[in-house]
C-alpha positions as CSV (number, residue, x, y, z in Angstrom):
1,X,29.5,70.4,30.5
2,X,28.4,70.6,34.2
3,X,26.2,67.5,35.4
4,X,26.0,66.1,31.6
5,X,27.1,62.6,31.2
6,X,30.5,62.1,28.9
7,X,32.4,59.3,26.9
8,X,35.7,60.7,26.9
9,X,38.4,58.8,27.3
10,X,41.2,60.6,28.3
11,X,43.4,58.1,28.9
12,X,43.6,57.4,32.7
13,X,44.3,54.3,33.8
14,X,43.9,52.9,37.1
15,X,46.5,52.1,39.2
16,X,47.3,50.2,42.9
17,X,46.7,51.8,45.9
18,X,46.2,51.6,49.7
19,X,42.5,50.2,48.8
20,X,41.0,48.2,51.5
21,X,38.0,46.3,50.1
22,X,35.4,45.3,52.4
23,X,32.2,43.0,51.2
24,X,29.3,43.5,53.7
25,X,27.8,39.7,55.4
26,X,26.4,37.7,52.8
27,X,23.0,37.8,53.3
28,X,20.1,36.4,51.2
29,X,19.1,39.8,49.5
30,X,20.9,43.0,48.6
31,X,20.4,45.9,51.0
32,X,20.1,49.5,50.8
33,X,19.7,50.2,54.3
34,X,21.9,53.2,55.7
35,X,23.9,51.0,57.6
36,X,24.8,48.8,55.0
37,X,26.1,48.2,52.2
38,X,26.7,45.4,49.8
39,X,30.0,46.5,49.0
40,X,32.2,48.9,50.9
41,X,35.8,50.0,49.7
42,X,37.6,52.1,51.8
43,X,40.3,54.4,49.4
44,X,43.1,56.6,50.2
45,X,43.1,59.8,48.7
46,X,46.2,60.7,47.2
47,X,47.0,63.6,44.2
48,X,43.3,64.3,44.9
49,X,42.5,61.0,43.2
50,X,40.4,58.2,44.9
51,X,41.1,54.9,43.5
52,X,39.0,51.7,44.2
53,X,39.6,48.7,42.3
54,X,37.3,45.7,42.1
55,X,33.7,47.6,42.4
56,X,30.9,46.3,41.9
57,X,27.3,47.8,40.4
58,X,25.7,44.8,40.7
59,X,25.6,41.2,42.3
60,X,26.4,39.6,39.1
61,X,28.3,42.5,37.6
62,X,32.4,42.5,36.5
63,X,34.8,43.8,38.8
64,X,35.5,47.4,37.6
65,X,38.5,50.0,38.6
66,X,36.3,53.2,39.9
67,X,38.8,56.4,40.2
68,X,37.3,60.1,40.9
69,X,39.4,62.7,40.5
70,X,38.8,66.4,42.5
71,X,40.3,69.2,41.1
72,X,40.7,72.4,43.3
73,X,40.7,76.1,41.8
74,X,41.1,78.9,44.3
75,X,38.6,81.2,41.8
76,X,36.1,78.2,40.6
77,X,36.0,75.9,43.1
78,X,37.2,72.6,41.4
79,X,35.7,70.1,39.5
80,X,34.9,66.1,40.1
81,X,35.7,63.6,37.6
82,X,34.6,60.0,37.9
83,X,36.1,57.5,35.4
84,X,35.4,53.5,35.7
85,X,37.8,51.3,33.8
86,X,39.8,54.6,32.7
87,X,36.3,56.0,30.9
88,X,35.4,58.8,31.9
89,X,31.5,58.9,32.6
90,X,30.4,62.1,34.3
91,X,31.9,65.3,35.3
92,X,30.9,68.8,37.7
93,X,31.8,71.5,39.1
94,X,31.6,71.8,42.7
95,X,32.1,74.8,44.4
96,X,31.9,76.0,48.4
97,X,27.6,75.4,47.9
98,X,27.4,72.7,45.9
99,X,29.6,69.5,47.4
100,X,26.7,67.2,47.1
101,X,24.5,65.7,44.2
102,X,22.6,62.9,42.5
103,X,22.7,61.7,39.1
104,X,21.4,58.4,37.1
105,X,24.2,57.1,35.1
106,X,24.4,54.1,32.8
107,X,27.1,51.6,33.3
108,X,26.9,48.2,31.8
109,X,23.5,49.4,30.5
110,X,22.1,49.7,33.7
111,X,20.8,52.6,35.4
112,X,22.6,53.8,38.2
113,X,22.3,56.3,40.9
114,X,25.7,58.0,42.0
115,X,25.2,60.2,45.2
116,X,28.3,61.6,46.1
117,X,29.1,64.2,49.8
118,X,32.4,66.2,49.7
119,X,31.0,67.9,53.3
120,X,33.2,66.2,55.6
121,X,36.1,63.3,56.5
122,X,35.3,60.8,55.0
123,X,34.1,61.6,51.3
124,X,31.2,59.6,50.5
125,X,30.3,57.9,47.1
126,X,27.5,55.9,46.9
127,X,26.2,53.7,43.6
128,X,23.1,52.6,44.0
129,X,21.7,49.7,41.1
130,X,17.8,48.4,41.4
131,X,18.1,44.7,40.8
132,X,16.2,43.3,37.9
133,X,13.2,42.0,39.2
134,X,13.0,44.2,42.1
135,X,9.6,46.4,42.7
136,X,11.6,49.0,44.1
137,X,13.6,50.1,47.5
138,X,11.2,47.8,49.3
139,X,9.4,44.5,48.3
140,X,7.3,42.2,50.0
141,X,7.7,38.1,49.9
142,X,5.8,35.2,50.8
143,X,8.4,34.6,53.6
144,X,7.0,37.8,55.5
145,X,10.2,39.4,55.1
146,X,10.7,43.0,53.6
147,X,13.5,42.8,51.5
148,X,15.7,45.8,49.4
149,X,15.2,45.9,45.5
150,X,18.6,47.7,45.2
151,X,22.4,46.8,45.0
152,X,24.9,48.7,46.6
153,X,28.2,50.2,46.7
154,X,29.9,52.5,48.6
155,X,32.8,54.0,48.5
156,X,34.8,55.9,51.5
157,X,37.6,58.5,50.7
158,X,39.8,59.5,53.5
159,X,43.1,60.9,53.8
């Protein structure tokens, strides 16, 4: 079932933790620049889960409870589970080669991109959403100003 997309519920239920939730400037468009994002939660890691309430995929998108769950095996590697509001949407294995990737999911029937880097201190999961309208990662207004077609999220797990 490695890199497939899944609808099983198994139950899990977020719960509090030692989130810090940090919303980048307000600013008059999204951005997808490397420097910032729209939204930026900062998560303890504890159990090997990483929990971070009140995401957001998109500007006008419900808060939702985000938890991914890494599993260690000595022989396989482990695996990566990432649930939102206690569904579980997309599992992999991840092994001492493989601790990065990229896959489109669909959540609140939009398309979005989950990047996700299990390299080094701190663990990095990023969500990326094109906003409706948008011509892609760059567009370019009237105002002579290039603006980002894509709304952000990015989540930091640390120990």
């Amino acid at each position: 079932m490695d890199n497939q997309e899944s609808n099983t519920n198994f139950g899990v239920s977020c719960q509090q933790s030692n989130t810090n939730v940090e919303y980048s400037p307000i600013s008059d468009q999204p951005s997808n620049t490397p420097r910032r994002s729209d939204q930026v939660i900062y998560a303890v890691i504890h159990g090997g889960q990483i929990i971070a309430p009140n995401a957001c995929f998109s500007a006008d998108d419900d808060k939702h409870n985000v938890m991914i769950i890494l599993m260690k095996n000595e022989q396989e590697g482990g695996r990566m589970r990432l649930f939102v509001d206690g569904v579980m949407i997309y599992q992999v294995a991840i092994t001492r080669r493989k601790t990065q990737g990229h896959v489109e999911l669909c959540i609140d029937r939009k398309t979005v991109e989950f990047f996700y880097d299990l390299n080094q201190a701190p663990l990095k999961f990023f969500f990326r959403t094109k906003i409706d309208g948008g011509g892609g990662s760059e567009i370019y207004e009237e105002a002579s100003k290039w603006v980002e077609g894509y709304y952000t999220l990015l989540i930091l797990g640390a120990a």
